[in-house]
N, C-alpha and C positions, 0 to 999 in steps of 0.2 A: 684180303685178310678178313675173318669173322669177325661182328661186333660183339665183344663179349663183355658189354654194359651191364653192371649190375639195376636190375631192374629198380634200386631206389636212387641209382640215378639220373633216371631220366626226368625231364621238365616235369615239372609240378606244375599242378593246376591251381588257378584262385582259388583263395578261400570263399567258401559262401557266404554271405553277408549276413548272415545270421551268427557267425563266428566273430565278427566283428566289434558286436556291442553286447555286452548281456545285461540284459533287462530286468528288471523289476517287477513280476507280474503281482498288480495291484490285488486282483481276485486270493490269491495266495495269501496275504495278507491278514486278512480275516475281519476287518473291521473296515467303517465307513468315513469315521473322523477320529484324534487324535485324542477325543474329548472320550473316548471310553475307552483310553488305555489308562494301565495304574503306571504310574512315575518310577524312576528307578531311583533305589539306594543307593549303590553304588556304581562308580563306573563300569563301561563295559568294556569287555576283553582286560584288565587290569588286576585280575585274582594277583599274579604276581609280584606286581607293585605294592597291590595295596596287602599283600600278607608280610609282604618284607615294614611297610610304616607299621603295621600292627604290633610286630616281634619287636623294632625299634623302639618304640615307643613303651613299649610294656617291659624292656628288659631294664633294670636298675645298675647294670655296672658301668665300671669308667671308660669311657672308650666306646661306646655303641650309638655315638651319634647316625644322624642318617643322611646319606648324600642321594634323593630322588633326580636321577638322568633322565633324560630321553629329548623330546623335539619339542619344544615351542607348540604349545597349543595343544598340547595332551592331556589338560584339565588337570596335571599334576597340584599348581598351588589349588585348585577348587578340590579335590582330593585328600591333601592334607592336609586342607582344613574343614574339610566336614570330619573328619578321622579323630585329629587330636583333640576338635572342639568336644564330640561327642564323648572320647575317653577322657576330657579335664575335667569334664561335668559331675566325674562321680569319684575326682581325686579330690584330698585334703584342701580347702587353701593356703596357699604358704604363707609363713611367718611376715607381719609386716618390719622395713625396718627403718630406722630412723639417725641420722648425725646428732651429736648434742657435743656442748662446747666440752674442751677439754681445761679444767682451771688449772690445771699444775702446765702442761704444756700447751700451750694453746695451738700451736699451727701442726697438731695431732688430734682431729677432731676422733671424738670416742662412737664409734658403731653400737647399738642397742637394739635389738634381736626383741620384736615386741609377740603376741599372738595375735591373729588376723585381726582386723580392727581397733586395735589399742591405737596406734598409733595416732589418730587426730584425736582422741579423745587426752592421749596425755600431750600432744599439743596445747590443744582448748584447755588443760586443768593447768598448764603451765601460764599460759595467756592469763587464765583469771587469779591465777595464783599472786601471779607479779601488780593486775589491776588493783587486786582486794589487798595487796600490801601497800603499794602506791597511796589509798585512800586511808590506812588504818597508821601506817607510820606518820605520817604528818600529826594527823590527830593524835598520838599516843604523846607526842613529843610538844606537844601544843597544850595538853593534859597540866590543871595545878600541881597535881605530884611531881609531875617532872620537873615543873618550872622551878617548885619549889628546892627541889634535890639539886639542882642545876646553879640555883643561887648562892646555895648552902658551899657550895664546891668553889665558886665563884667569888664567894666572900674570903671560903677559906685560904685561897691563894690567895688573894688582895692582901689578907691580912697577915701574910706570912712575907710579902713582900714588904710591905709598911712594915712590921716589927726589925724588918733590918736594917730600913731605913731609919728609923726613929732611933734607933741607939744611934747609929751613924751621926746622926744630924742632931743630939743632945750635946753629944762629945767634944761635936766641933762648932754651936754656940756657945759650950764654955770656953772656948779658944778662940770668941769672935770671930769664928773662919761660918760663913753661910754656904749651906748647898743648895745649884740655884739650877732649875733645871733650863735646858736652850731646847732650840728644833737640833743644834747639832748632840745634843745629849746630856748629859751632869758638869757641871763647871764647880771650879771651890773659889771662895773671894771672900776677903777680909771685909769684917765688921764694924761698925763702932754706934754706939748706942741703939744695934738693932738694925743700921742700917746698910747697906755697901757700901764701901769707902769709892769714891769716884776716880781713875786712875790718875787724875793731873794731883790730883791731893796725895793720893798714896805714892805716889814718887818726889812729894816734896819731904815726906818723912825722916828720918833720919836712917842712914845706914842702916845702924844697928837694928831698927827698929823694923826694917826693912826685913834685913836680912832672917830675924827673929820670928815676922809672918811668914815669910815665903819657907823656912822650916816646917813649921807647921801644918801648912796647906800642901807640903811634897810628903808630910803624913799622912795625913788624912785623905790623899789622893793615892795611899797603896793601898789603906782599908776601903776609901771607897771602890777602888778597882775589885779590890776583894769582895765586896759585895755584889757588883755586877759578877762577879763569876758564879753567884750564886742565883741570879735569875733567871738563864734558861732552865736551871734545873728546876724549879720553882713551877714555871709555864710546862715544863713536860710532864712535871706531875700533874699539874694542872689540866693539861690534857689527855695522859692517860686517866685520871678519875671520869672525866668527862666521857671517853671512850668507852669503861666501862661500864659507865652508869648507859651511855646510849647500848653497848654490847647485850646489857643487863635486859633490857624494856625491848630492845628488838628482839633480842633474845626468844623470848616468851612468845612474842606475838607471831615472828617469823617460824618459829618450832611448832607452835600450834598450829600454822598456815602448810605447813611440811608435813606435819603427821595427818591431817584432813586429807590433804594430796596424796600421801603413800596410803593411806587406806582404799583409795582407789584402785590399786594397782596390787591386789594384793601377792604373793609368791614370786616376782619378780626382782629378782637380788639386782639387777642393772637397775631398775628406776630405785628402787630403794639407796644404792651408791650412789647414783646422781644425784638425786635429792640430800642426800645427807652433804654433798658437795657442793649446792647451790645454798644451803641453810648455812654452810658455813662462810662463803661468799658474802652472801647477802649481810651478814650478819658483821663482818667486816666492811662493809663498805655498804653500810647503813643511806650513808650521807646522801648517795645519791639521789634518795626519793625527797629526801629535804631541800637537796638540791633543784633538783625537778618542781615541786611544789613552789618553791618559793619564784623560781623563775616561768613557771604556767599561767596562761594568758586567761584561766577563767575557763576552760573547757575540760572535760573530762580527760583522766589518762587512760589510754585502751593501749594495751600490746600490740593491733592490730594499725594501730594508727604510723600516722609517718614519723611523726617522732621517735616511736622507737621503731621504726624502720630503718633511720639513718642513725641512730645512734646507740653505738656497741657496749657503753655501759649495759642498758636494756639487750639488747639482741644476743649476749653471749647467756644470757637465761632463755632463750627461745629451743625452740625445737624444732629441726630441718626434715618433715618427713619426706621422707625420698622415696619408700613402697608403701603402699596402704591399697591391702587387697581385699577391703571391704566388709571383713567379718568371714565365719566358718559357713559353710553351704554355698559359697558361690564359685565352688569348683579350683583348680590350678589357672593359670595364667596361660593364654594362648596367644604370643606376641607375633605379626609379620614386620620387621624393620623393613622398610620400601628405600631408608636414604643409609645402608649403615658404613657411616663417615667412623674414625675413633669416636668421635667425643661420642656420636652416636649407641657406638656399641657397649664402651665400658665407664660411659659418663664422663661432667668434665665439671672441673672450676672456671666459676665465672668472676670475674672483675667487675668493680664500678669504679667510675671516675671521682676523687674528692680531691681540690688542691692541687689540679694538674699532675696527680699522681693515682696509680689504679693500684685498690687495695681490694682484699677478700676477706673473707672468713666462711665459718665453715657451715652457715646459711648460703652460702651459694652455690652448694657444693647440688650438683644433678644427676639424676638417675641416668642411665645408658639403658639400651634392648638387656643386657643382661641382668638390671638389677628387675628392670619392669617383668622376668620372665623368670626369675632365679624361683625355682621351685616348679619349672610347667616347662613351657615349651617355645623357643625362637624359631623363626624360621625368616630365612634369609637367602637371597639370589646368588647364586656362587658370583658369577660374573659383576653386578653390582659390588660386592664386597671386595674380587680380590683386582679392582681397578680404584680401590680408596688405600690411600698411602696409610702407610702402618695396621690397616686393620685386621690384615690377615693373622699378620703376626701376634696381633692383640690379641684376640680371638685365641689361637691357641695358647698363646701363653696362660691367660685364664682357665682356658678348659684343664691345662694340664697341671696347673697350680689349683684346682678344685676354686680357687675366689677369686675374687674381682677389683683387681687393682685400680685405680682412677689413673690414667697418663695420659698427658698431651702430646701433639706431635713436636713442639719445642724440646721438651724433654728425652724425646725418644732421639731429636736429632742432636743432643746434649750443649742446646742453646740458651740452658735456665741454669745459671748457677746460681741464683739467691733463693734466699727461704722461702717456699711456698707449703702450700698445706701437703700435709702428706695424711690423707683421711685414713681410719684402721680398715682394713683388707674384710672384703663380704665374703663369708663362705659360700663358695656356691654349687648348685644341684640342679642342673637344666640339661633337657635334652635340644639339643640342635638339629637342625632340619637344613643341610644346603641343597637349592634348586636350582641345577643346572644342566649343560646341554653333556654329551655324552664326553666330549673332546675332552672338557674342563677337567671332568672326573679320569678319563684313564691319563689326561698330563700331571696331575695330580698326583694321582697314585704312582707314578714312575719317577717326577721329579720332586717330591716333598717327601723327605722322611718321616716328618710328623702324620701326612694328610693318614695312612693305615692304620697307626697307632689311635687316631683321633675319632676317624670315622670308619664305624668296622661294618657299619650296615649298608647297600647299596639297593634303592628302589629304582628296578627297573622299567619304565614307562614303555611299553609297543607302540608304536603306530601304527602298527595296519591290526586287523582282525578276520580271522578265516571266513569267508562268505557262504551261509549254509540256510538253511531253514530256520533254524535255530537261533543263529546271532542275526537272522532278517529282523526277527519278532523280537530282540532284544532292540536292536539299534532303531526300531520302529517306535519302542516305548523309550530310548533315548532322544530322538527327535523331539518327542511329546514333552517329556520330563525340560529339555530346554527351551520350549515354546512355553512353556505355565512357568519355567522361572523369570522367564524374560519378559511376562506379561506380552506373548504375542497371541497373534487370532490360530485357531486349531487351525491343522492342517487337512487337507480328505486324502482320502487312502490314495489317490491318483496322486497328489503332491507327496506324500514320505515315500513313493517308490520312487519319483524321481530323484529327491534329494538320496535315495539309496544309491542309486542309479551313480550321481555325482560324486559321492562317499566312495564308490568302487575307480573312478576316473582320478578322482584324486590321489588314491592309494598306487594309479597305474597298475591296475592289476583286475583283470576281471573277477578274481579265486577271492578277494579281501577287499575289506571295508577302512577305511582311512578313520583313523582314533581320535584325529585331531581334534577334538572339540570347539576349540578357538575361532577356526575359519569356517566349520559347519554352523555354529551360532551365528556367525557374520550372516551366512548364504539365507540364514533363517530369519532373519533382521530385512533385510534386503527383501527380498518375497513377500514378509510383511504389509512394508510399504508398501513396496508395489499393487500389493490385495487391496491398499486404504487406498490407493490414488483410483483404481477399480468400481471403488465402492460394495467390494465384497466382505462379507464375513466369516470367510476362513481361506485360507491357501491352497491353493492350485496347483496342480501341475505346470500348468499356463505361467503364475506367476513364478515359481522356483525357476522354469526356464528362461523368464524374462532377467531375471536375478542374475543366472549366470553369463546370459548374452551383456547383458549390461558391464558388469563388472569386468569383459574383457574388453568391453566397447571402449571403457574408462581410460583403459594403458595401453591398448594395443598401437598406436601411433607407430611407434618403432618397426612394428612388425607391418603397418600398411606402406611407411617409407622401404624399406627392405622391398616387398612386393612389385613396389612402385618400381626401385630400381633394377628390380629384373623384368618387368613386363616393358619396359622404356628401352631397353637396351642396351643399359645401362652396366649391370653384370652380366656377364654371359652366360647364362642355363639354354641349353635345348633340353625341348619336350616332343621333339620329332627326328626323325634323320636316325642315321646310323654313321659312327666316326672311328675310326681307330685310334686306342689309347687313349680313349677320353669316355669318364662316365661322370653319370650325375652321384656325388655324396649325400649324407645326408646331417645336418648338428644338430645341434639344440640353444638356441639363444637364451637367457634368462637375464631379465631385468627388471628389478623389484618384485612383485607379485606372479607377474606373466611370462612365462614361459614357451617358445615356438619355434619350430621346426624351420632351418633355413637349408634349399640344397646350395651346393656347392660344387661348380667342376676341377673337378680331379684328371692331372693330363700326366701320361707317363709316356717316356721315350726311351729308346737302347740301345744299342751299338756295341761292339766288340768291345772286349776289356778286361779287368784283373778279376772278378766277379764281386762287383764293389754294387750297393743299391744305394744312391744318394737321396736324402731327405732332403730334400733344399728347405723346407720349415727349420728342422735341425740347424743346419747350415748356418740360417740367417739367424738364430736362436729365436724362432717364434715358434719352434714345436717343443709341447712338454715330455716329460720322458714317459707316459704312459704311450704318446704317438712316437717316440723314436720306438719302444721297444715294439710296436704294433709291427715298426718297419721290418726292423729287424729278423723277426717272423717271418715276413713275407722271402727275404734273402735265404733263410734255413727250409723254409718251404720247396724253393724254386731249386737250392743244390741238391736237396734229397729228394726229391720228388723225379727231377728229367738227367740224361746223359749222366747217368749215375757213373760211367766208365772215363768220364772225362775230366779233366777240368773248370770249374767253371768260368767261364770267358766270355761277360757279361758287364757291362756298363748299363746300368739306369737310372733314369729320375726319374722323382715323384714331388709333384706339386697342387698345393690345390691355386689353384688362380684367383686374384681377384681377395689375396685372403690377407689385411691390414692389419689384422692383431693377431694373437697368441692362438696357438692348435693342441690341441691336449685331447689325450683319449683315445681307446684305441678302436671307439664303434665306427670308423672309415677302414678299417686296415682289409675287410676283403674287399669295397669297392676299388682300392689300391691294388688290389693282386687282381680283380679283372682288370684293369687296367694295362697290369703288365704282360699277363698272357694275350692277351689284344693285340700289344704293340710289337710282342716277340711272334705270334701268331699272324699279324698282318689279315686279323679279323674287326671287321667294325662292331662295335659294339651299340645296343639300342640306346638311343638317347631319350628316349619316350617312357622307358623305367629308372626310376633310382633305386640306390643300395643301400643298404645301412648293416651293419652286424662286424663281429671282430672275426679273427679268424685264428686258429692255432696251426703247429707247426703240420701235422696229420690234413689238413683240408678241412677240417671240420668248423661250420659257422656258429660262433656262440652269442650267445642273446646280451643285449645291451638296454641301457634307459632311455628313458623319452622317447618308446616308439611309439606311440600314439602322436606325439608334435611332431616328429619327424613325418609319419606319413602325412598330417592333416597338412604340413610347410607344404609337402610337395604338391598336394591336389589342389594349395591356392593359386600357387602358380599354374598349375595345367587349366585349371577353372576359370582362371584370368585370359588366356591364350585362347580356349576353349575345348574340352576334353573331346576324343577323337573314337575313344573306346579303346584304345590300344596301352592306354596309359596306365602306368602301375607303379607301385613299390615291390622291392625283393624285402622281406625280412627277414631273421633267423625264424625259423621251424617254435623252436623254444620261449620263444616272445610273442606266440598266438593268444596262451593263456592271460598274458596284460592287456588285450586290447579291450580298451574302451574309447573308439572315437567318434566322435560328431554325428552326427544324426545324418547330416548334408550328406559325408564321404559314403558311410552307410547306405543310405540312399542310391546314390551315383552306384556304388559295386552293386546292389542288388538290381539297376537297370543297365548293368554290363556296361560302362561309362569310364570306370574305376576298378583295378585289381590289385588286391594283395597278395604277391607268392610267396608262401611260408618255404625257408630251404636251409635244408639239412650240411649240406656239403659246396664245397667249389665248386664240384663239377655240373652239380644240380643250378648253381645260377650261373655259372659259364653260358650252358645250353641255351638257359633262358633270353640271356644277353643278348646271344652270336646267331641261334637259331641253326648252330651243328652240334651234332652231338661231341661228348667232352672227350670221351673213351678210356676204356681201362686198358691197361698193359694185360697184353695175353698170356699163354705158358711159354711164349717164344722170347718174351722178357719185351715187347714191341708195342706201342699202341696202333690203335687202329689205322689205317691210313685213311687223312680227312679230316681226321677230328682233331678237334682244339691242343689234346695234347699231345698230337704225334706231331701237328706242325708247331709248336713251340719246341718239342726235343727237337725237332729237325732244324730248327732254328739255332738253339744252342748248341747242336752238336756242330754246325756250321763255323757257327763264331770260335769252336775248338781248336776245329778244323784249320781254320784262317792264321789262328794265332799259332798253333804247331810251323805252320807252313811257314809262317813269317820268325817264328823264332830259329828256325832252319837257315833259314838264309840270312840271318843277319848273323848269325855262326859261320856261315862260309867268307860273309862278307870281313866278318872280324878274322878271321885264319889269314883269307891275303895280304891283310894288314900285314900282319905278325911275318907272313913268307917273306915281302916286301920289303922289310924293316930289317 
C-alpha cells in the first residue's frame, strides 16, 4: 500500500538553538550605562491600570471606589500612590474635626466640623481658657468685694436665724423654761433664778408644780420645732444668695473669658454653641476652681497637666481632636492602612482603669483610616482586610451610610448591653482603593452583593508586556528609574540586557517582558551586591548572572535531592533504551520561590475489554480532574480515530510510577497517548526523549506552562548520566515562542548534545518516538501497512475480533444450558 503521509507529518527536526533563547542585544540598546537614561513617570505597560486609578479617582459620585487586581509585585501600591499623592496635592484639605463633651447628654459626645487647622488651635484656646480661669476665679473670689458681699449675706442669714430664736428664747425665760443647746441639738428645761433646775430637785417638787412645767416646756417644744422647720429654709436661701452672688462675679469674668474665645473662631455656629454651653457650665459649677485652688499643692494649674488629665470635672471642658489636617495648601489626605483591624478602620473607645472598674469618656474616643482619610483617599489590601473580623462589613456599612460610625467587635457580636458612648456619626467623603489579587476581585463580585454597588471601578494590573524595540528602551529606562530609587550602582548596557533577558524568562515567554516589579527590584538589589563584594562600580552582566545563579543556589536543595534520586536509582527514568508503553513525562514542581522540571515515567498497558481506559491516579484519588479529563481524551481519541466499524474492545491503564502525591493537569496527556499506541502497537518507544504538551480529541498537541523547567528538569538528568547526543525533549510546536532557557541547555543544542522537537500533531512525535512512520488512512479507508497506526487498528480490530468470537460462544454455551434444562 502507498504512503500517503501528509508531508507535516513527518519527524520534525530540532530547533536550532538560536530559537532557544532570545537575547538582548546590548548594541541595540543605545546607551553605555544606566546613568544617561531619563527615569520613568510612570509604570510601564500599565496605560490601562493607571487610566482606570485616574477616572476612579477623579470621578466624585457614590459608588466609584476602586478595586486595583492583578499579581503580587506589579508595583501596583507604588502606582497608587505616586497617582493619588500627586492628584491630593492640588485637592482642598478637608475639614478638621473634633469630639467635645456633650453637657446635656453626656455619653453623646457632640462632633464639630472645624476648617483645616482650627482644630488645635481651638484646643490650645480651650486649654488656656480653663488655665486663665483657674488663676482669675480664685482671685476674684479672694477679692474685698466679695468678701465683703459674702459677709453681708452671711450676717444676713445669722441674723435671721437669731431673730427666731431670740423671740423663741425671750418667751420661754418668762416661763423660767431655758433653751439649752447639746451636740444632740436644742433641749428645753426648767429654770429658777436663771439657772437649771438640776433633775433630783425638779422631781422633788410638788406634783402640781411639776406637772405645771412640764406643760409648759411641751409648749414651747411645738414652737420651738416650729422654728427649726424654719432653718433649712433660712440656709437655702442663704445659699442660693451665695450662689448667685458667686453666679453674679463668675459670671462676668467666665463671659468675658467666652467672648475673648469665640472671637477667635469667628462664623463658626458649633464653637460658638459650645462655648455658650461651657459658660453656662462653668458658671454653674464655679466651685470647682475653688475647689481645685484651695486643695493645690503650690504649683501651677495647666489643662495639659495630670491633674486634669484624671480628673473629669476639668476634662469634660477639653477638646478630643481626632483630624487636624494642618491648615489649607497641604493637599487631601492620602492614607495606606497596613493593619485595618475594625477599631482600625472606623476608630474605637478606649477605657482606663479607676477603682477596679474601666470607665471612658469622650477624650478617648480615636480616629480610624477613615476619619484620618475622610475627605482624600484610603487605600487598603483587600486580603488583609477581608481576613479582620467585622471589617469588611464595617467598611461597607460606612461607605453606604456616607459616615462613620465608631463600633467595636463586642458590640457587633451584641456582648455590650450597658451604656457606652455613642459619639455623633462623621459625614463622610473618601475614595477607597482595595489592592488585591484577581481571585479576591472576581469572588467578590459574584458572592457579595454590595462589593458592585460599592466598587464600580476595577484597575487592571498586566504582568507581562509585549517584547519590541520600543518597550526594550522603555523597560531599559525602568531598570534605571529602580536603580536611582533604590540608591543602587548604574548598570552597563551589557547588565540591563541581561536583566531584559531575565524579565523575558520570567514572563516564560520569549514575545514579553514580566511587569513584575517586586522580584525585578530584588534581582537588582542582589547584582548590587554582588558588584560591591567585586569592588565594582556599576553592574555587570557578570554580576546580574551571578544574582540569578545564586538565588537558585539559595532553594534549589529540593530539586538537587530529586536529581540525586534519579541519578542513584532511586526513581526510575531512563535516558537510553527503547521500551514499550513506557515514556518519559514531563511536571513542574514549585516550592516557595523556585520552580523545576521533574520527569516522570509513565507506563501503559491493554488487553481485551469493554473499551474502558483506567486512570489509576483517578482510581486512587491522586489525580485532579484537569488529568482525569486529559484522560478521558485520550479514550475519545483512540474510538474515533481506529476500527471506526467496530467496537471498541480495549482495556488500559495509565499510571505514572513512582508518583506519592497528587497529579493534576493535563500537559502529560499526549505523553499518555504514546504510551498507549506503544503498548497496542507493540512498538518500543525512545527513552532517550521526554514529552510534555496536552492533546485534544483531533490529534492535535496544544502548548502548556513551564516549558522551559520542564525541558531544563530533563537535561539535569541526562547531564548527570551524561548526554549521548541523542537526547531531547518533544514540545508542542506552539510553546517555541516561550522559550527561554539556560545558557548550559542552549549551549549543549547548539553543540548537538541536546535537542528540542517542536510537534504539531500525534503522529509527528509517534514517528519521533518509534522511528516508523505514523501513517495516514488512505482513499481505501486503510492506513499504511507498518505504521504506527495500521498496527494499533490491527491491534484493536483484533481484540473485536476476540471479543465477537467469545461472545459467540458463550451464546452457544448459554442455549445448551437452556436445551438441557
Amino acid at each position: 500500500m502507498t504512503d500517503t503521509r501528509d508531508p507535516a507529518d513527518h519527524p520534525t527536526a530540532p530547533l536550532d538553538a538560536a530559537r532557544l533563547r532570545t537575547r538582548c542585544d546590548p548594541g541595540a540598546l543605545g546607551f553605555a550605562s544606566t546613568e544617561e537614561l531619563q527615569p520613568l513617570e510612570a509604570l510601564v505597560g500599565q496605560e490601562r491600570a493607571l487610566g482606570a486609578i485616574r477616572f476612579g479617582a477623579s470621578i466624585k459620585r457614590p459608588g466609584f471606589n476602586l478595586f486595583a487586581l492583578g499579581t503580587a509585585g506589579t508595583g501596583r501600591h507604588t502606582a497608587i500612590r505616586a497617582l493619588l499623592e500627586e492628584k491630593a496635592k492640588a485637592e482642598p484639605a478637608p475639614d478638621d474635626w473634633v469630639y467635645v463633651n456633650n453637657f446635656e447628654v453626656a455619653h453623646k459626645p457632640k462632633a464639630l466640623r472645624l476648617p483645616p487647622g482650627t482644630a488645635v488651635r481651638l484646643r490650645d484656646c480651650m486649654n488656656a481658657l480653663i488655665d486663665d480661669l483657674a488663676a482669675a476665679i480664685p482671685a476674684l473670689f479672694e477679692s474685698d468685694d466679695y468678701r465683703a458681699r459674702r459677709r453681708a449675706i452671711d450676717e444676713q442669714a445669722e441674723e435671721a436665724h437669731e431673730k427666731a430664736f431670740d423671740a423663741l428664747r425671750q418667751k420661754a425665760e418668762e416661763q423660767s423654761v431655758g433653751i439649752l443647746r447639746t451636740p444632740m441639738g436644742f433641749a428645753l428645761a426648767p429654770l429658777r433664778d436663771g439657772q437649771v433646775i438640776k433633775p433630783e430637785i425638779f422631781n422633788d417638787l410638788p406634783r402640781e408644780e411639776r406637772a405645771e412645767i412640764e406643760k409648759k416646756i411641751a409648749a414651747l417644744q411645738e414652737e420651738l420645732e416650729a422654728v427649726l422647720m424654719q432653718l433649712p429654709m433660712i440656709q437655702k436661701e442663704h445659699r442660693d444668695r451665695i450662689r448667685d452672688l458667686n453666679s453674679e462675679l463668675a459670671g462676668r469674668t467666665v463671659g468675658l473669658s467666652i467672648e475673648q474665645a469665640a472671637r477667635e473662631f469667628p462664623g463658626l455656629d458649633g464653637v460658638r454653641d459650645h462655648l455658650a454651653a461651657v459658660e453656662k457650665d462653668l458658671v454653674d459649677n464655679v466651685q470647682i476652681f475653688l475647689e481645685e485652688a484651695s486643695a493645690g499643692d503650690g504649683q501651677p494649674f495647666t489643662m495639659g497637666g495630670t491633674r486634669r488629665q484624671n480628673d473629669p470635672r476639668f476634662r469634660r471642658y477639653s477638646v478630643n481632636v481626632l483630624v487636624a489636617n494642618g491648615g489649607s495648601g497641604m493637599g487631601a489626605p492620602v492614607v495606606f492602612e497596613e493593619n485595618p483591624t475594625l477599631a482600625n478602620i472606623v476608630g474605637r473607645v478606649e477605657h482606663i482603669s479607676q477603682m477596679g472598674a474601666l470607665v471612658t469618656d469622650f477624650m478617648l474616643i480615636k480616629a480610624g483610616a477613615l476619619h484620618q482619610a475622610n475627605g482624600g483617599y484610603l487605600v487598603i489590601d483587600a486580603r488583609r482586610l477581608l481576613t479582620q473580623p467585622f471589617s469588611w462589613d464595617a467598611l461597607k456599612r460606612n461607605l453606604s451610610a456616607g459616615c462613620i460610625t465608631i463600633a467595636s467587635a463586642a458590640e457587633e457580636l451584641s456582648l455590650v448591653t450597658t451604656i457606652s458612648l455613642e459619639p455623633d456619626p462623621i459625614p463622610l467623603q473618601v475614595k477607597v482603593v482595595l489592592v488585591g489579587e484577581r481571585l479576591l476581585y472576581y469572588l467578590l463580585a459574584s458572592l457579595d452583593p454590595d462589593f458592585p454597588e460599592l466598587f464600580k471601578v476595577e484597575a487592571d494590573f498586566d504582568e507581562e508586556i509585549e517584547r519590541s524595540a520600543d518597550t526594550t528602551g522603555l523597560y531599559a529606562r525602568l531598570i534605571s528609574t529602580i536603580a536611582g530609587r533604590e540608591g543602587l550602582r548604574p548598570l552597563t548596557v551589557d547588565g540591563v540586557a541581561r536583566v531584559i533577558d531575565e524579565a523575558s524568562r520570567r514572563a516564560e515567554d520569549a514575545e514579553r517582558l514580566s511587569l513584575q516589579i517586586g522580584p525585578l527590584a530584588d534581582l537588582l538589589r542582589e547584582a548590587d551586591f554582588w558588584a560591591g563584594e567585586d569592588k565594582r562600580d556599576r553592574i555587570t552582566e557578570k554580576d546580574v548572572d551571578h544574582a540569578v545563579r545564586q538565588r537558585i543556589r539559595r532553594s534549589d536543595r529540593v530539586r538537587e535531592r530529586s536529581l540525586e534520586q534519579i541519578t542513584r536509582g532511586n526513581v526510575l527514568i531512563d535516558t537510553d533504551g527503547a521500551v514499550v508503553g513506557q515514556i518519559n513525562g514531563l511536571a513542574v514542581t514549585s516550592i516557595g520561590n523556585l520552580s523545576f522540571g521533574r520527569p516522570s515515567r509513565i507506563t501503559a498497558r491493554v488487553r481485551m475489554g469493554a473499551g474502558k481506559v483506567v486512570d489509576i491516579e483517578r482510581e486512587v484519588e491522586l489525580g485532579g480532574p484537569l488529568h482525569s479529563k486529559g484522560v478521558l481524551i485520550l479514550s475519545s481519541f483512540l474510538s474515533a480515530r481506529y476500527a471506526l466499524d467496530r467496537p471498541m474492545s480495549l482495556w488500559a491503564s495509565l499510571v505514572f510510577e513512582q508518583s506519592y502525591g497528587g497529579v493534576d493537569g493535563d500537559s502529560a496527556s499526549s505523553a499518555e497517548l504514546y504510551a498507549l499506541l506503544s503498548a497496542l502497537a507493540e512498538l518500543p518507544l525512545r527513552q532517550d526523549l521526554a514529552v510534555t504538551g496536552s492533546v485534544n480529541q483531533i490529534g492535535q498537541v496544544q502548548a502548556i506552562g513551564g516549558v522551559n523547567q520542564k525541558i531544563e528538569g530533563f537535561y539535569d538528568v541526562c547531564a548527570r548520566r551524561g548526554l549521548t547526543g541523542r537526547q531531547g525533549v518533544l514540545i508542542p510546536a506552539s510553546n517555541v515562542k516561550h522559550l527561554m532557557l539556560r545558557e548550559d541547555v542552549v549551549e549543549a543544542a547548539a553543540q548537538g548534545r541536546f535537542h528540542i522537537y517542536p510537534v504539531e500533531t500525534i503522529d509527528q512525535g509517534i514517528e519521533l518516538l518509534t522511528g516508523r512512520p505514523a501513517g495516514r488512512r488512505g482513499d481505501d479507508g486503510r492506513f499504511p501497512e507498518g505504521t504506527v497506526n495500521a498496527r494499533v487498528e490491527d491491534r484493536l480490530s483484533g481484540y473485536a475480533a476476540v471479543r465477537r468470537e467469545y461472545a459467540a460462544r458463550l451464546d452457544e454455551h448459554n442455549q445448551d444450558q437452556e436445551t438441557r434444562t
